[in-house]
C-alpha positions as CSV (number, residue, x, y, z in Angstrom):
1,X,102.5,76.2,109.1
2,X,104.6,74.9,112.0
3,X,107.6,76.9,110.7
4,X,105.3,80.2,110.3
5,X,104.6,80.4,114.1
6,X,108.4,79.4,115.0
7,X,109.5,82.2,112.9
8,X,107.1,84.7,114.3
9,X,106.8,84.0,118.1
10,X,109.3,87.3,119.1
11,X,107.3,89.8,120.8
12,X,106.3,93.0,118.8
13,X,104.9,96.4,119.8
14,X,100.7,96.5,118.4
15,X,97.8,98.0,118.8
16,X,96.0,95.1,120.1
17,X,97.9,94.2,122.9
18,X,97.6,97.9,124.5
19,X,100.1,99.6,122.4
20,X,99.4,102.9,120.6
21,X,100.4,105.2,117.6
22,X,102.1,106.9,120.1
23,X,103.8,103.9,121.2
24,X,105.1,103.0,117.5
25,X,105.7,106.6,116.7
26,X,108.6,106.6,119.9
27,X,109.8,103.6,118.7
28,X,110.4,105.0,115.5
29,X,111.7,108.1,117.3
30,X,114.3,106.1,118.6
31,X,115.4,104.4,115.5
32,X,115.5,107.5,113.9
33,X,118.2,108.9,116.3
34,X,119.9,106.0,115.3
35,X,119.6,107.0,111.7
36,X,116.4,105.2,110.4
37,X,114.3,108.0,108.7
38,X,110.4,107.2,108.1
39,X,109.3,109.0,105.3
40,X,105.9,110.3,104.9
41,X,103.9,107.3,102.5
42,X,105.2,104.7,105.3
43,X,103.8,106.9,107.9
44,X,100.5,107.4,105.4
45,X,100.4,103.6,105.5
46,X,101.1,102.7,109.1
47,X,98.6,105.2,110.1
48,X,96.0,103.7,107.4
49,X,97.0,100.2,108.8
50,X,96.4,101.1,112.8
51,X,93.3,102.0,111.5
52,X,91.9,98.3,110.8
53,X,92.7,96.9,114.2
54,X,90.2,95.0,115.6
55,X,89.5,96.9,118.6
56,X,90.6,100.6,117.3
57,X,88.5,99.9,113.8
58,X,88.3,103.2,112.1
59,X,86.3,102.7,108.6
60,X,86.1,106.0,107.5
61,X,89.7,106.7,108.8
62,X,90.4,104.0,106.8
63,X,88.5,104.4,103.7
64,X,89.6,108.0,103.4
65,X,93.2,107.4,102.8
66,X,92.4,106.4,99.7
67,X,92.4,108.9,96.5
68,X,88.7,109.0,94.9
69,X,89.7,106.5,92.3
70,X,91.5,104.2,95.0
71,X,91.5,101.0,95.1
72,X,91.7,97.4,97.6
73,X,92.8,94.4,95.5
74,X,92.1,91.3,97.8
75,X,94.1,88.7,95.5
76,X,93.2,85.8,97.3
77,X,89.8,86.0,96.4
78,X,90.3,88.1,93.0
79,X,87.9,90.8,94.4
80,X,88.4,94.6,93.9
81,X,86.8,96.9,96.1
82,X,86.2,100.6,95.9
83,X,85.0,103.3,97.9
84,X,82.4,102.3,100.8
85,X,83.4,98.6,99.7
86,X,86.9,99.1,101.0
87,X,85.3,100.1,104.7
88,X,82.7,97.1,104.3
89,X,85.7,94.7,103.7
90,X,87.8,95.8,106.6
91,X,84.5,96.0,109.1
92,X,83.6,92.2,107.9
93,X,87.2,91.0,108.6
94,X,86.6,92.7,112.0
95,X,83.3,91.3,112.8
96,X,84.5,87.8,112.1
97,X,87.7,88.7,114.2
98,X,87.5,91.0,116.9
99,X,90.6,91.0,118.0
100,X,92.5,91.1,114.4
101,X,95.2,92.7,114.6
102,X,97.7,93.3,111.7
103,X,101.5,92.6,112.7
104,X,104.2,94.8,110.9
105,X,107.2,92.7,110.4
106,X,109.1,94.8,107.4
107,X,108.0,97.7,105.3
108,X,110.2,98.6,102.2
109,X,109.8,102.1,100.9
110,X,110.3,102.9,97.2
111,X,109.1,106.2,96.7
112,X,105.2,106.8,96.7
113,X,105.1,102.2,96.5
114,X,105.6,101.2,100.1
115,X,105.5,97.4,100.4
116,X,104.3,95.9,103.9
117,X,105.2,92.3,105.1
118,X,103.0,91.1,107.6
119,X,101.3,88.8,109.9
120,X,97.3,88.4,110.5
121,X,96.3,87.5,113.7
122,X,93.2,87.0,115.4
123,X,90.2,84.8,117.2
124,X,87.8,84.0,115.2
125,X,84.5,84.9,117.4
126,X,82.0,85.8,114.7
127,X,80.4,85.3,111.4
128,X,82.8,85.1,108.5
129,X,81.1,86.0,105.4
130,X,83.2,84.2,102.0
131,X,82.0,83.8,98.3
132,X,81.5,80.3,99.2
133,X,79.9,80.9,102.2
134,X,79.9,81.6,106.0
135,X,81.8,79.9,108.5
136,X,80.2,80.0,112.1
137,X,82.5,81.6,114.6
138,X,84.9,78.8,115.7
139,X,87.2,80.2,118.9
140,X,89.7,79.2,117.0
141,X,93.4,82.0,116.2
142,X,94.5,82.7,113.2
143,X,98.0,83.6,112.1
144,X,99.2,84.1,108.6
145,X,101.4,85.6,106.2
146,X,100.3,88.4,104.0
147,X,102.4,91.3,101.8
148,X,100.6,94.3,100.7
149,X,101.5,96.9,98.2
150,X,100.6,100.3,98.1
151,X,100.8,102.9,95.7
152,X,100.6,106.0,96.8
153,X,99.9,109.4,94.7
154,X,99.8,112.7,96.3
155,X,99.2,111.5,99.8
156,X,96.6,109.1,99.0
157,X,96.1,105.6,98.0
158,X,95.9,105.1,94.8
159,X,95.8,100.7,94.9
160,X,96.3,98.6,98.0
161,X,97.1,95.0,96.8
162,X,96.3,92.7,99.2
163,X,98.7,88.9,99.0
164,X,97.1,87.1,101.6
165,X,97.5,83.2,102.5
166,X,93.7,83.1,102.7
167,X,94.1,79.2,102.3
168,X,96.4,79.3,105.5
169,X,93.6,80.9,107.2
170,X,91.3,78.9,106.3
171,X,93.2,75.5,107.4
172,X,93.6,76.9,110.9
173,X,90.1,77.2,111.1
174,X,89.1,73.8,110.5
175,X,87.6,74.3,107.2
176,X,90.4,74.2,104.9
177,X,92.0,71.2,103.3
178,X,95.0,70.6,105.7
């Protein structure tokens, strides 16, 4: 864990600490004058991600990027969500963590499969709702690894598989074995 936050402490543009769309799209402005090109499913996807921030929470934003027949995989827990279930999922993380806030670190683009490694971070201030439970808001941050994958088909989301160190999370909220 101690090697996680070492490797993650440099400072990033977000939306939770101020930042905007606006703010990333300049930033990717600039790297595109100096020949980095976003295509269009990593701007579908970074626009589908700033919409699950903690304090800009968009659920139906969020919910329809996804195709009719689209699809959230959460693999940590083994649980497939669809439709108005996608928005619920998001919304919950939210109301447990207010201030979650999902840090980009790499996005590889192959085509309409856009691959996203990133950072979750947070304070946990309210109810979290699990399978096995809830867990009482305990002040405490979270901070862990995740990599989604996307596939993408005709603008949409097609699947959104979710690789998320939920057992991470769970340590640095007391409740996990450590």
């Amino acid at each position: 864990m101690e090697a996680w936050h070492r490797s993650n402490k440099k400072k990033r543009p977000s939306f939770s600490d101020g930042g905007s769309l606006k703010d990333l799209n300049q930033i990717h402005t600039n790297q595109l004058n100096e020949g980095f090109n976003m295509n269009a499913s990593e701007q579908i996807i970074r626009e589908t991600c700033a919409a699950a921030e903690g304090r800009a929470l968009d659920t139906e934003k969020f919910v329809s990027a996804f195709s009719e027949d689209g699809y959230m995989w959460d693999m940590a827990s083994g649980t497939k969500f669809r439709a108005k279930g996608i928005g619920d999922c998001i919304a919950a993380l939210a109301s447990a963590f207010p201030d979650v806030h999902r840090e980009i670190l790499k996005v590889h683009v192959a085509g309409d499969v856009v691959i996203v490694e990133l950072a979750i971070r947070g304070t946990h201030q309210g109810e979290l709702k699990l399978p096995s439970g809830t867990i009482a808001p305990t002040s405490k941050k979270i901070d862990f690894p995740s990599c989604d994958v996307f596939h993408l088909e005709n603008g949409k989301i097609k699947s959104f598989h979710c690789y998320n160190e939920a057992a991470l999370m769970l340590q640095q909220l007391g409740v996990g074995p450590s």
